[in-house]
C-alpha positions in Angstrom: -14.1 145.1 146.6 -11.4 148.1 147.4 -9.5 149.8 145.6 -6.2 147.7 147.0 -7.8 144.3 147.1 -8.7 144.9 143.2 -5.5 146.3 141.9 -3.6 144.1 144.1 -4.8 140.9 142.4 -4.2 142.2 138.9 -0.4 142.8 140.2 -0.5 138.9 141.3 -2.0 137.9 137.9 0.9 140.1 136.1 3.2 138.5 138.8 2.3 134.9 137.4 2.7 135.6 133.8 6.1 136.9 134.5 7.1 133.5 136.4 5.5 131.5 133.2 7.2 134.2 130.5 10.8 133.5 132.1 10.3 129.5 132.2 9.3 129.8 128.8 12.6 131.0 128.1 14.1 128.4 129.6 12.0 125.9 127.4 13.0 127.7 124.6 10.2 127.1 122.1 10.1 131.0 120.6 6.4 130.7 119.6 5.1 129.4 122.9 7.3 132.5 124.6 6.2 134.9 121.6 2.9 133.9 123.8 3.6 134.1 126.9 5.5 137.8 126.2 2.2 138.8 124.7 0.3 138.1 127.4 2.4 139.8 130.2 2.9 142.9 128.0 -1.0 142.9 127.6 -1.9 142.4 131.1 0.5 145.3 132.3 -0.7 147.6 129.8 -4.1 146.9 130.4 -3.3 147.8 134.0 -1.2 150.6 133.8 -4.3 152.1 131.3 -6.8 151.4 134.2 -4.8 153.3 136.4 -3.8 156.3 134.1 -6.7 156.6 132.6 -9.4 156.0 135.3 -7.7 155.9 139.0 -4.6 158.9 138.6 -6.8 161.2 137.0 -9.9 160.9 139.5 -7.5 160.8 142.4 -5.8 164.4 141.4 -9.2 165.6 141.0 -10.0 164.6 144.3 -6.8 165.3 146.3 -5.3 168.3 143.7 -1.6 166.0 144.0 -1.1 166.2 140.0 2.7 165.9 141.0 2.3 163.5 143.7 2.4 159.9 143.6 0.6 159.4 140.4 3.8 161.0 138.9 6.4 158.9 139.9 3.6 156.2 138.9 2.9 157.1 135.5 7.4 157.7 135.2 7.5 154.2 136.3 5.1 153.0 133.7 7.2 154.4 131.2 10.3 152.8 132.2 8.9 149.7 131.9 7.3 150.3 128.7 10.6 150.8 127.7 11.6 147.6 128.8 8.4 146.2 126.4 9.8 147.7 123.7 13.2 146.2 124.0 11.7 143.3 125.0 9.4 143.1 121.4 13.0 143.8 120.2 14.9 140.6 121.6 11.9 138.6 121.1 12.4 139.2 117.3 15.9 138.5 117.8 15.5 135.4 119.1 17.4 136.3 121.3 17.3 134.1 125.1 20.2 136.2 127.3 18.8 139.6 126.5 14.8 138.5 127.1 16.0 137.0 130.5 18.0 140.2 131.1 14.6 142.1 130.6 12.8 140.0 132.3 14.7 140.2 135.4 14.9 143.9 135.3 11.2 144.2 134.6 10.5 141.8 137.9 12.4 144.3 139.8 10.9 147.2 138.7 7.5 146.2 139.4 7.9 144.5 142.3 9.1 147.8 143.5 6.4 149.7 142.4 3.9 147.5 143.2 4.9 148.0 146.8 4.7 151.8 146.4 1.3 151.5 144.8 -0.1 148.6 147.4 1.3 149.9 150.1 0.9 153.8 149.6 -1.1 154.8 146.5 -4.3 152.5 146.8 -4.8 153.0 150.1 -4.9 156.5 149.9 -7.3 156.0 146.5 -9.4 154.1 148.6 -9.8 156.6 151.2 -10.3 159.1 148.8 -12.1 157.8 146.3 -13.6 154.8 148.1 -13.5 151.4 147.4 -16.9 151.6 145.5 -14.6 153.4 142.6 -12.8 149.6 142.2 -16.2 149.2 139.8 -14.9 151.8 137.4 -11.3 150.0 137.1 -13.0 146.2 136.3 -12.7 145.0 132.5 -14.7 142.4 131.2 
């Protein structure tokens, strides 16, 4: 499996624990949404480690693009890390309108850089690094 096709179905995993995380706000039942946060927060940090730690790092080595796409990458992480934290922050609150608000704003963000990544960044990896390096990326 590449690089892409890898990577790409962990952004469609993270994609469907979103969906299920904002219906669970609509449902309202704060520990089954407790859950469903945890999850999503999980899965995207699991991925964005994979990347950071595993893909950007070989990729610089390879291509010597330290400031390149894997920059604006890891930056992107970060914003939505911030968005977890607030996020972990609502949830506490109990508080619906400022989850969905995150919510939203994290679907937008990483629908956006998942195109970046899917579209410009894996392929590249996988030229690279080739797709034989998606072994290194898989979790158990």
């Amino acid at each position: 499996m590449s690089i892409a096709a890898y990577l790409t179905e962990e952004h469609r995993a993270c994609d469907e624990l979103l969906a299920a995380c904002e219906e669970e706000v609509t449902r309202g039942d704060w520990l089954t949404i407790a859950s469903s946060w945890q999850a999503l927060v999980s899965a995207l940090l699991a991925h964005f480690a994979a990347e950071e730690e595993h893909l950007f790092p070989a990729f610089e080595e390879k291509t010597a693009l330290a400031a390149g796409p894997t920059r604006v990458m890891r930056m992107e992480h970060d914003q939505m890390r911030e968005l977890f934290t607030a996020g972990n922050e609502a949830l506490a609150q109990r508080d619906a309108e400022t989850l969905t608000s995150l919510l939203e704003t994290l679907l937008i963000m990483n629908q956006q850089h998942n195109l970046k990544e899917e579209n410009v960044l894996y392929p590249l990896c996988d030229q690279v690094l080739g797709p034989e390096f998606a072994t290194c990326l898989e979790r158990p």
